[in-house]
N, C-alpha and C positions, 0 to 999 in steps of 0.2 A: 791572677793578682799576686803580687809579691807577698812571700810571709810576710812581710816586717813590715809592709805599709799600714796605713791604720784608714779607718771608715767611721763615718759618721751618721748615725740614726737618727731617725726621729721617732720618740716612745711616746706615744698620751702626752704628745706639746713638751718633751722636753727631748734635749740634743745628747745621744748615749756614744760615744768613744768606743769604738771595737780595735785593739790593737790588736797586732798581728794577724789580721783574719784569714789568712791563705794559711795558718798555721794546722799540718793535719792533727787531729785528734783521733780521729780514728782509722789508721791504715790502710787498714785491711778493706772497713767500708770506704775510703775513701771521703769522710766526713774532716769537713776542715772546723774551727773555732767559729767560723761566718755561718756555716751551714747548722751548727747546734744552735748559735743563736736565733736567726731565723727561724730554726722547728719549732724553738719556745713560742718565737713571738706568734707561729702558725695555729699554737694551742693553748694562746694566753688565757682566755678565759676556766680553763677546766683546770693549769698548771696552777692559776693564781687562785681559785679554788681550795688547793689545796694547803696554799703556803700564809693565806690573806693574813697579814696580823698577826702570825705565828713568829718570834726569836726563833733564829735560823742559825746552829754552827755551819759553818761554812769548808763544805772538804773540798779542797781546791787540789786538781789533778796539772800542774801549770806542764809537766811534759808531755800531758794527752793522754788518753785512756790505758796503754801501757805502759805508762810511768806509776809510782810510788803516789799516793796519794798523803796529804798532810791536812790535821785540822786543826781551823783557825775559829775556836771562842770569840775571841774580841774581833768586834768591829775596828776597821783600818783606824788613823785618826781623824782621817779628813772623808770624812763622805757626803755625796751631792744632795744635792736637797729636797730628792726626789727620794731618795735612803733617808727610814725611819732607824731608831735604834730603842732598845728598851735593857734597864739591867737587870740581870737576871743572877740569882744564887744558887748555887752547888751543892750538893751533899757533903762537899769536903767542906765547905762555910766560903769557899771564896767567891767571888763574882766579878761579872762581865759584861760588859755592854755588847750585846748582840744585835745583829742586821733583824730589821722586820722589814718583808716586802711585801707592797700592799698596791703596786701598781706594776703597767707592763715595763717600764725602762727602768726599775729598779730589778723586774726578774732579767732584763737583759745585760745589765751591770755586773749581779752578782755572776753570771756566767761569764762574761767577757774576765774575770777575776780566774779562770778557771776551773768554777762548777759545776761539774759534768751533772752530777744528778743534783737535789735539794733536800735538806734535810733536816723537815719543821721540829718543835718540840711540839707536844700536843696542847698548847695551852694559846689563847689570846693575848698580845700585850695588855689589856686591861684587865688582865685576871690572872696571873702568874701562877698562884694557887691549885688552881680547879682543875684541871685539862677537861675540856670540852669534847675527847674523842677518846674510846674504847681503841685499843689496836690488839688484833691478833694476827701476829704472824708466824706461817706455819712456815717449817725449817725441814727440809726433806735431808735425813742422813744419808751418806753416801750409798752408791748403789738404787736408793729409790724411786721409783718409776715416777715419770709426771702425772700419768693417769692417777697414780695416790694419792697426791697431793692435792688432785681436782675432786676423787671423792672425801679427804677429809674438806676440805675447805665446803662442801655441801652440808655435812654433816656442822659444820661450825655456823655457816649459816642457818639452819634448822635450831639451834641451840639456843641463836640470838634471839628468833623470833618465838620459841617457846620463854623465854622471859621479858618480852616486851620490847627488846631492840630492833634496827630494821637495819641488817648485815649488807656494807657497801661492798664486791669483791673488786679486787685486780690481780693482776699479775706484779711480781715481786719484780720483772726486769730481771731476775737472776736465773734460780731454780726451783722458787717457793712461789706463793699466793700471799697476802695480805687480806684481810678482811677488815674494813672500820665499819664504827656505829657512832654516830655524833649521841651526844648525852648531855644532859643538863650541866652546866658545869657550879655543882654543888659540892661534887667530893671530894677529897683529898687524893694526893698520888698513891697513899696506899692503899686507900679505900678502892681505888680504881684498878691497882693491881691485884688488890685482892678477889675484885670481882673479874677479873683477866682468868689468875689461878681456878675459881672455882669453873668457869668454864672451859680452861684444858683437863681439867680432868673429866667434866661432866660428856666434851665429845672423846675423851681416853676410854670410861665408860662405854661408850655406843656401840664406838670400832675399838676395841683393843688390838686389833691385831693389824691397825693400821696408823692407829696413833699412839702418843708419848706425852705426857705431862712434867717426865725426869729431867731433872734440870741437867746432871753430871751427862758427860758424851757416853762415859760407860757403862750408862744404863741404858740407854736408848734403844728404840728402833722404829721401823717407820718414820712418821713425820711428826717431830716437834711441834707443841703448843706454846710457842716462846711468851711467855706471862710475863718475865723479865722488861719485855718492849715497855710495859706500862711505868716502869721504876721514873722517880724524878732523874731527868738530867739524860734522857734515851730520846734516842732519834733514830726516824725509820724515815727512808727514802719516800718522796709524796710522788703521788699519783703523776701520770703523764712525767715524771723522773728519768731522765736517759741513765742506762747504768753501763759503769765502765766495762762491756764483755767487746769482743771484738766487732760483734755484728752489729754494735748500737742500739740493741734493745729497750725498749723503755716496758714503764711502769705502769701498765695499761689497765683501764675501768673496763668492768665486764658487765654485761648484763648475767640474771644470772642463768637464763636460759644458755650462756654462752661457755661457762663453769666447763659443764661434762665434756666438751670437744675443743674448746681453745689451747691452739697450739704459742709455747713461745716464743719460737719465731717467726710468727706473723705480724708482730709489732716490734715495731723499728723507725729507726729514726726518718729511715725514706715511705712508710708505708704510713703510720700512724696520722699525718696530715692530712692523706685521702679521705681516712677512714673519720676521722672529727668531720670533714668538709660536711659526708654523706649524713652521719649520724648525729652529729654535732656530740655534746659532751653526755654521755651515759648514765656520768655519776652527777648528774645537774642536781639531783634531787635531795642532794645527802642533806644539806644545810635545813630543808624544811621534813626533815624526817627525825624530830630532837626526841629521845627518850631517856626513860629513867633504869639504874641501875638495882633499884632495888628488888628486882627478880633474883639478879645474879648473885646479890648482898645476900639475899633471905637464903640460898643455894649454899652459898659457902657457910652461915650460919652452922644450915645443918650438916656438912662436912665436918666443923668443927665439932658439933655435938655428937660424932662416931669416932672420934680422936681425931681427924684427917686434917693437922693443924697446918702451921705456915710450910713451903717450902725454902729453900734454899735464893738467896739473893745475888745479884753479881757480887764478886770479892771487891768491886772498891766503894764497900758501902757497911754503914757503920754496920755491927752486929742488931739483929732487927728483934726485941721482944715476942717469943714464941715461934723463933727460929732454931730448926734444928742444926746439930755440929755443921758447921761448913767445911765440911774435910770428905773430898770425895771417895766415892767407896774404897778405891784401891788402898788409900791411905787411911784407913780407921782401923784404931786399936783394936784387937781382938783380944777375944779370950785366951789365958796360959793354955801354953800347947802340953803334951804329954812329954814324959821325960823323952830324950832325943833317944834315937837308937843306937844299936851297941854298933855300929861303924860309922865313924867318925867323919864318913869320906860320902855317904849317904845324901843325897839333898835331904834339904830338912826343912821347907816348906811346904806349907797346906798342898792339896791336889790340887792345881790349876796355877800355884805360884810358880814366880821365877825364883830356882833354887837360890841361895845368896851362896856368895862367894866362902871358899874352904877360909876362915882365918889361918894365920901364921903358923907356927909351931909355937912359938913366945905367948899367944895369944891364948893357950887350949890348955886345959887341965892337965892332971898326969894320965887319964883315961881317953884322953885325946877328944875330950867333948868340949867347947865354947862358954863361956857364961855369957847371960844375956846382955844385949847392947841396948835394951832399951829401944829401940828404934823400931818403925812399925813396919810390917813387914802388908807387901801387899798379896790384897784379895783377888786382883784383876790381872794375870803376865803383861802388865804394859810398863816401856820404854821408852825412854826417851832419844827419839834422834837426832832432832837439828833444831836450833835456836838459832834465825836469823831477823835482822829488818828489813829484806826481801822476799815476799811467796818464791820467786824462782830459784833464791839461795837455800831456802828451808827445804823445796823439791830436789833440788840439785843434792844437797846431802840424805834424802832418803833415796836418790838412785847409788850413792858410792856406798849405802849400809848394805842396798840389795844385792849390787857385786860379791862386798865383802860375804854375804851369805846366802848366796843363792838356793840352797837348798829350803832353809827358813822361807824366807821371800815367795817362793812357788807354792806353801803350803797357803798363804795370807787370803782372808776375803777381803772385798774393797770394800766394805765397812770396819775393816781392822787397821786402815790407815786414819787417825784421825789429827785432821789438820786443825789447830785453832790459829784464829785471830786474834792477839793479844793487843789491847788497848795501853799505848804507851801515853808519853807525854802530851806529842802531839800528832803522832799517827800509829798504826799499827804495827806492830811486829810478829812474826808467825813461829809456833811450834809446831814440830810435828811428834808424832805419838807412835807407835803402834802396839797392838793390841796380839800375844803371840799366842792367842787360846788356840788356833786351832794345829799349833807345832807342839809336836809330843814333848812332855817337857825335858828328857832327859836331850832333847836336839836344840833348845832354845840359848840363841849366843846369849852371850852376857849381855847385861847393861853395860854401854862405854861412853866416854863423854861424848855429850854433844858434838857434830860434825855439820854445821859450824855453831858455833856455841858463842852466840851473842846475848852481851849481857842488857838488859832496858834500863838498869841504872845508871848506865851510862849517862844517858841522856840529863838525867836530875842534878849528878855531878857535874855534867860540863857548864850545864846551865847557873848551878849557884857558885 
């Protein structure tokens, strides 16, 4: 079939438009725009499950799974009449009328738009408020094994059902697991992150030495209890969700006997059909398994009655009462350091800092020592590499840093690489970090600018 010819559906009696459906999407698996649409409409019941009546941002991948993804708040202007929309308000105060899909030709719509995976808020349109589902999603740091990530996600389970929840698992489609628990939708978004929090730390407790409740990346290890998921205005990819990796993976419901031995790539876009045929939908059950939160609520209570207050919230969110400094370790003030030593030429940072740069001669006393600049110096040897709006651009400049310092570079663990995904305007942008604890410090190169060093304000300028 030609890319560029278009197809015509038929959804639940109504007529859905697929343009370009010879268009590939996935290369490598050879998945074209026709064939994602089809897997949905193959697992409508358990995908629309997940999405029913939920305001949907819409991340649309229109160059196929290794293209740039971009996301789109607002609802198009004109949409069929099979597309519900609901508005919805921001943390930042503004708002947007968003897609709700509540049948099967509107989940084939929003993909034919190019949405590879779908990506509910937790709340009903008739209750905007509330969110009606618990999310915990565990986030495995680089380097850790998938086997970890399947015994914390038991341990999370076991957590839910010591206070009253009945924990749905799947697979994230990436490198992590997801866990939901449908819940009365009586509390608030903080209420509900707050009961999020007291349960990463309650499974941090169990397994420490497998899990992580630290919001900052350099504190981590093991596998993340990302609490953050629960904030207003977060979305987490739904269940039966294809995610953009090359082999087509999706978002797949587990039973939980299935937990300790499910592999990630045995769901996929070509496999996952069979497996509904045989089993039908796993998580059928979530909707009539509705519990209350106040296990978790009376949990964190007493957290808080041992000092063990708020943690830390995403940065684009206002400053939250009983939150602590939002300034990651590396960057917090410390205590006055002791007078500098008698050689001027000495690093003169803590043990594990990156020494700071010798000031000028113009700069230094007549004893050749510095006066203080005021400026915080960090706790952590991390650097910054590359600032791009490409992951491949962001990688591309931390292979020309390791050129430049091969010797640095060969000392590094693969948890001393750390990549973020920063949330721009309307899609992502990537930094990369590294962390040079384990280069002795008198060998660690400087901090030098970004390589390539993109700036995300861009975006706001060109825009206004």
């Amino acid at each position: 079939m030609p890319a560029d010819a278009s197809v015509q559906l038929e959804v639940d009696g109504f007529e859905v438009a697929i343009s370009n459906p010879g268009k590939l999407f996935f290369e490598q698996a050879g998945i074209t725009k026709l064939d994602l649409v089809n897997y949905y409409l193959a697992v409508a019941p358990g995908a629309l499950r997940g999405v029913m009546d939920r305001p949907m941002a819409l991340k649309r991948f229109v160059h196929g799974a290794a293209g740039e993804a971009f996301f789109q708040k607002r609802a198009p202007a004109s949409v069929p009449e099979y597309v519900r929309t609901v508005e919805l308000s921001f943390p930042s105060g503004r708002t947007a009328d968003e897609v709700v899909v509540s049948n099967g030709a509107a989940l084939a719509w929003v993909v034919n738009l190019g949405c590879i995976d779908l990506n509910p808020h937790p709340v009903r349109a008739n209750d905007l408020d509330h969110p009606d589902e618990l999310r915990v999603d565990l986030d495995p740091g680089p380097g850790v094994p998938w086997s970890m990530v399947r015994d914390v996600a038991v341990v999370a389970g076991e957590v839910l059902t010591d206070h009253g929840l009945t924990g749905w698992p799947k697979t994230s489609g990436s490198r992590g697991i997801h866990v939901y628990a449908r819940i009365e939708p009586r509390w608030s978004f903080s209420e509900v992150r707050r009961a999020a929090l007291a349960l990463a730390r309650d499974v941090e407790r169990r397994v420490p030495e497998l899990a992580t409740s630290k919001w900052w990346k350099e504190e981590r290890h093991g596998v993340f209890i990302d609490y953050n998921q629960n904030a207003k205005d977060r979305t987490v990819a739904s269940v039966y969700s294809v995610r953009p990796v090359p082999d087509a993976r999706v978002s797949a419901p587990l039973l939980w006997s299935e937990v300790p031995t499910a592999e990630l790539a045995d769901f996929t876009v070509k496999t996952m059909p069979d497996r509904y045929a045989r089993l039908g939908d796993v998580g059928a059950g979530i909707d009539d398994a509705v519990g209350s939160l106040d296990g978790l609520l009376e949990l964190s209570a007493r957290d808080e009655a041992t000092g063990l207050g708020d943690a830390p919230w995403p940065p684009n969110y206002a400053k939250q009462p009983g939150e602590p400094p939002r300034v990651q370790p590396s960057k917090r003030r410390m205590p006055a350091e002791p007078a500098a030593p008698p050689d001027p030429k000495a690093p003169r940072g803590r043990v594990g800092s990156v020494a700071p740069a010798i000031p000028s001669s113009s700069a230094r006393r007549a004893d050749g020592t510095a006066a203080p600049t005021g400026r915080r110096r960090s706790a952590h040897p991390l650097i910054v590499i590359s600032q791009a709006k490409a992951k491949k651009d962001a990688m591309d400049g931390l292979e020309r840093w390791k050129k430049r310092h091969r010797a640095a570079a060969k000392l590094l663990a693969e948890d001393d690489v750390l990549v973020d995904g920063m949330r721009g305007r309307s899609s992502l942008w990537y930094r990369v970090r590294v962390n040079l604890r384990h280069v002795p410090e008198r060998q660690r190169p400087p901090a030098e600018p970004p390589d390539p060093d993109y700036d995300p304000s861009t975006e706001y300028r060109e825009a206004n």
